[in-house]
C-alpha positions as a Markdown table, in Angstrom:
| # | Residue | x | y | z |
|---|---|---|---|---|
| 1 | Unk | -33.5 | 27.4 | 69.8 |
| 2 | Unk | -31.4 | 28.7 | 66.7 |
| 3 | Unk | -27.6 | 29.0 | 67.3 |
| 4 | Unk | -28.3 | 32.7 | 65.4 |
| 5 | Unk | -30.7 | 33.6 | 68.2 |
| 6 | Unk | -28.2 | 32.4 | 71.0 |
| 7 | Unk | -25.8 | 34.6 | 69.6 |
| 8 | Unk | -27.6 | 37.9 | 68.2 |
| 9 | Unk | -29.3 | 37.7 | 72.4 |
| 10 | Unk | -25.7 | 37.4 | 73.6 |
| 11 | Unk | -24.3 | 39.9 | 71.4 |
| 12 | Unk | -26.9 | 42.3 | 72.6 |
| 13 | Unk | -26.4 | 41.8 | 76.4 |
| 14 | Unk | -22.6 | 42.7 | 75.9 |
| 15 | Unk | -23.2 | 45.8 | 73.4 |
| 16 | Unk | -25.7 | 46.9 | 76.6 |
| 17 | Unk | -23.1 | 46.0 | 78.9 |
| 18 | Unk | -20.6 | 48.2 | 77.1 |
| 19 | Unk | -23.1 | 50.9 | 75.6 |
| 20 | Unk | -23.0 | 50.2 | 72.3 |
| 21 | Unk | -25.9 | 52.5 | 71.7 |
| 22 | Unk | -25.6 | 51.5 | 67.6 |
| 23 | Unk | -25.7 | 48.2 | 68.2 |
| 24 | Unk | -28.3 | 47.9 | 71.2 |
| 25 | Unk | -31.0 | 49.6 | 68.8 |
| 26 | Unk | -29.9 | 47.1 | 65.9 |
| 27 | Unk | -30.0 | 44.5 | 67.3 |
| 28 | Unk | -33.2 | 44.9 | 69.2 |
| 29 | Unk | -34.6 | 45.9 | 65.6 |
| 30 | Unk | -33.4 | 42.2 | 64.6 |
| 31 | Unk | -34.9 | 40.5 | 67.6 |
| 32 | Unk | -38.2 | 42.1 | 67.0 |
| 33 | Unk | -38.4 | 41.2 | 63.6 |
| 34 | Unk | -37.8 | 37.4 | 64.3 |
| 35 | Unk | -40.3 | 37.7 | 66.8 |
| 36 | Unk | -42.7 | 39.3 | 64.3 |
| 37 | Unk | -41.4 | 36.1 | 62.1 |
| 38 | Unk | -42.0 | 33.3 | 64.5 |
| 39 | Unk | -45.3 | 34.8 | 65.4 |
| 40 | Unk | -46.5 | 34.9 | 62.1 |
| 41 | Unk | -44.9 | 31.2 | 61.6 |
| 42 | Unk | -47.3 | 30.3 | 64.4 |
| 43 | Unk | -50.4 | 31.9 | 62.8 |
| 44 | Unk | -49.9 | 29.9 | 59.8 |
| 45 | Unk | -49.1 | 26.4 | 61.1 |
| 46 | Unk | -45.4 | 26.2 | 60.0 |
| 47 | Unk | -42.3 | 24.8 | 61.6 |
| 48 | Unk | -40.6 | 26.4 | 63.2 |
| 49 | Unk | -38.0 | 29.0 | 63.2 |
| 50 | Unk | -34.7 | 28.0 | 62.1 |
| 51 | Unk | -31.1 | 29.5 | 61.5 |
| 52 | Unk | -32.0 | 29.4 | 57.7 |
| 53 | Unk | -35.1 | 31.5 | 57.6 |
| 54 | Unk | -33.5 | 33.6 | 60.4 |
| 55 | Unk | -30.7 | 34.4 | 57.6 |
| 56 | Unk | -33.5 | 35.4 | 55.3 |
| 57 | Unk | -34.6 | 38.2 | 57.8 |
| 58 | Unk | -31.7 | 39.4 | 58.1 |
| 59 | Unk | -31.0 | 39.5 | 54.5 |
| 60 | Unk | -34.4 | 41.4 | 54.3 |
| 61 | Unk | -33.4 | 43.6 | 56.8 |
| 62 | Unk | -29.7 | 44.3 | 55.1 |
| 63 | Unk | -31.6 | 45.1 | 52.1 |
| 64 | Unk | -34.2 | 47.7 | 53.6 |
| 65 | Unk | -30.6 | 49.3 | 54.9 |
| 66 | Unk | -28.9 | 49.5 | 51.0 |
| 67 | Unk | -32.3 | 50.7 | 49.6 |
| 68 | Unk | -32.6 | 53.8 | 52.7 |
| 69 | Unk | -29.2 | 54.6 | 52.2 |
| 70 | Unk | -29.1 | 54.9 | 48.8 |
| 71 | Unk | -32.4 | 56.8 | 49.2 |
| 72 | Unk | -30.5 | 59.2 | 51.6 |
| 73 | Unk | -27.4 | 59.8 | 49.5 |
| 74 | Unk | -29.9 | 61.0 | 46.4 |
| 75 | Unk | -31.2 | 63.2 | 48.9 |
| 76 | Unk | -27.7 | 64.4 | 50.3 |
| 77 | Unk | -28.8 | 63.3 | 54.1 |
| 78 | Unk | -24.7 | 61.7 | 54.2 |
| 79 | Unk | -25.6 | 61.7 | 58.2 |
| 80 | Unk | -28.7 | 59.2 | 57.9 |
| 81 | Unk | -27.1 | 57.4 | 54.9 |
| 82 | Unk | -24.1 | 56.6 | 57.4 |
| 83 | Unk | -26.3 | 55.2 | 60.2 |
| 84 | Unk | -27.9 | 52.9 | 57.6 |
| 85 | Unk | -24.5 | 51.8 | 56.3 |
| 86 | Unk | -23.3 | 51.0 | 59.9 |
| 87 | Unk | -26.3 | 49.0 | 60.8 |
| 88 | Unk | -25.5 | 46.8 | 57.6 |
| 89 | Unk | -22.4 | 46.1 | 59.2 |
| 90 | Unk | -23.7 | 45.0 | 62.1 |
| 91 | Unk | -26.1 | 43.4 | 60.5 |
| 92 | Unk | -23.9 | 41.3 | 58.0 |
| 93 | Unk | -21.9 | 39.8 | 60.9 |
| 94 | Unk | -24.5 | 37.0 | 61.0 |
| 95 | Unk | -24.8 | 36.5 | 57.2 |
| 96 | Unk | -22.8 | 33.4 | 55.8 |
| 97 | Unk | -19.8 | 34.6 | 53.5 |
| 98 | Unk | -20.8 | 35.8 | 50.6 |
| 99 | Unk | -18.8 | 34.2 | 47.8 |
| 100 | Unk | -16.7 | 36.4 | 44.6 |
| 101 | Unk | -18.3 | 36.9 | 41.5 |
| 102 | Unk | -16.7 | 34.6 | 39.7 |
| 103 | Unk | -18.1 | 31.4 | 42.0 |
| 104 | Unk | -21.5 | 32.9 | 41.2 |
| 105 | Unk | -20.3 | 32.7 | 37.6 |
| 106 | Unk | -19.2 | 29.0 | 37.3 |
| 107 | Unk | -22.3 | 28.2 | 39.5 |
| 108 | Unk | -24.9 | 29.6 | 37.0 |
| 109 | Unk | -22.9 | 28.2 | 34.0 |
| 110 | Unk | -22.7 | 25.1 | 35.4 |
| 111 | Unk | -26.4 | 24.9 | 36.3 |
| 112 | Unk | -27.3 | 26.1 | 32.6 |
| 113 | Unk | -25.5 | 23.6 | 31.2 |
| 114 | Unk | -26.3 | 20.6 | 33.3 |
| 115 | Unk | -30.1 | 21.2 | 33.2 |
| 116 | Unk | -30.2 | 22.5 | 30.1 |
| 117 | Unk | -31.9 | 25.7 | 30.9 |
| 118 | Unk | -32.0 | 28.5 | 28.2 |
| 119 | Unk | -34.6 | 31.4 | 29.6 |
| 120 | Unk | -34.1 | 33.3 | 32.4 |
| 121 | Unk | -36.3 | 33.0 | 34.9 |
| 122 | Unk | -35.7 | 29.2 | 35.6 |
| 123 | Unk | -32.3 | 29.5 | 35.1 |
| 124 | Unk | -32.8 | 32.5 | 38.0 |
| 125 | Unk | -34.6 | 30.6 | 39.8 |
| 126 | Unk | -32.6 | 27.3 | 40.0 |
| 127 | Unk | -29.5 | 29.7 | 40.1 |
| 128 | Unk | -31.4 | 31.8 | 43.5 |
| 129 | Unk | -32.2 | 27.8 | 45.5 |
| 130 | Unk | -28.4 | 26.9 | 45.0 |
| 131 | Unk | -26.7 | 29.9 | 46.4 |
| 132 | Unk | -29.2 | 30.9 | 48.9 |
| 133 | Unk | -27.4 | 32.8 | 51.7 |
| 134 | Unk | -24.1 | 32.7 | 49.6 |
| 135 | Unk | -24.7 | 35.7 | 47.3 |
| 136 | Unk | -27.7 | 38.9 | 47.0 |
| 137 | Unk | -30.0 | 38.1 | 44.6 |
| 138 | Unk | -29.3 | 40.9 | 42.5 |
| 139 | Unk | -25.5 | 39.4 | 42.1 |
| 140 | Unk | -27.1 | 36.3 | 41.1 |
| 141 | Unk | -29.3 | 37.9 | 38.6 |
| 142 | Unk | -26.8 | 40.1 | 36.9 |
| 143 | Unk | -24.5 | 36.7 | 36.4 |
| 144 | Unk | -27.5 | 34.8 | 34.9 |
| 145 | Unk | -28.3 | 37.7 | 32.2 |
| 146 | Unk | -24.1 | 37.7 | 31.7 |
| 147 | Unk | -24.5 | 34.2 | 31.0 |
| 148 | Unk | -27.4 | 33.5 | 28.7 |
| 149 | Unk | -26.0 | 36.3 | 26.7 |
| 150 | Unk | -22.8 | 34.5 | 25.8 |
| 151 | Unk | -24.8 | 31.2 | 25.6 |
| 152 | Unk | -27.7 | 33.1 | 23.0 |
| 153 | Unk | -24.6 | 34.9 | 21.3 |
């Protein structure tokens, strides 16, 4: 069993223990969707689940969260948008460190140049398989358009 499992189960149990009612629906959200992801693993004859693809849910699921609450602030629900942001934060405390901007940076300039890559969709995705977990893939897309700009100007 994944170490990530282990702990999101444990993590549960105490927020139930101390009625954490926040974190109690969160985190049953989380364990129902890697359910719904090992079940579906199953159906297709995969391998199965790991602490990697785990992080993927969760980054999936940390997504969904921005999107709503961006989708509540435009629509001036600050009540709903502020359940959403505290469920990212719950949610992000079993996300890997995301690195600074300028790591990304170095990373995607230093993948252009050693495989000589020049458009951006495999320099995207080259730049996406290296820091997988590490950084959103939106962070990762706005440094590869930064940096075949400088390189085509």
């Amino acid at each position: 069993m994944p170490m990530l499992i282990k702990q999101i189960s444990s993590d549960l149990k105490n927020a139930m223990r101390d009625k954490k009612e926040q974190e109690i629906s969160t985190l049953r959200m989380l364990k129902s969707a890697i359910k719904n992801k090992e079940i579906s693993l199953r159906n297709g004859n995969e391998a199965e689940m790991t602490d990697e693809k785990i992080i993927e849910i969760i980054s999936s699921e940390v997504k969904k969260r921005v999107e709503a609450a961006g989708a509540y602030e435009q629509g001036e629900r600050i009540d709903l948008a502020e359940k959403e942001k505290s469920e990212i934060k719950i949610l992000e405390r079993y996300l890997p460190a995301q690195i600074s901007e300028e790591e990304i940076e170095k990373t995607v300039k230093a993948i252009i140049i050693d495989e000589g890559l020049e458009s951006f969709g495999q320099t995207m995705a080259a730049a996406v398989k290296k820091l997988k977990g590490k950084a959103s893939g939106s962070r990762i897309s706005e440094a590869v358009k930064k940096a075949l700009n400088k390189n085509l100007s």
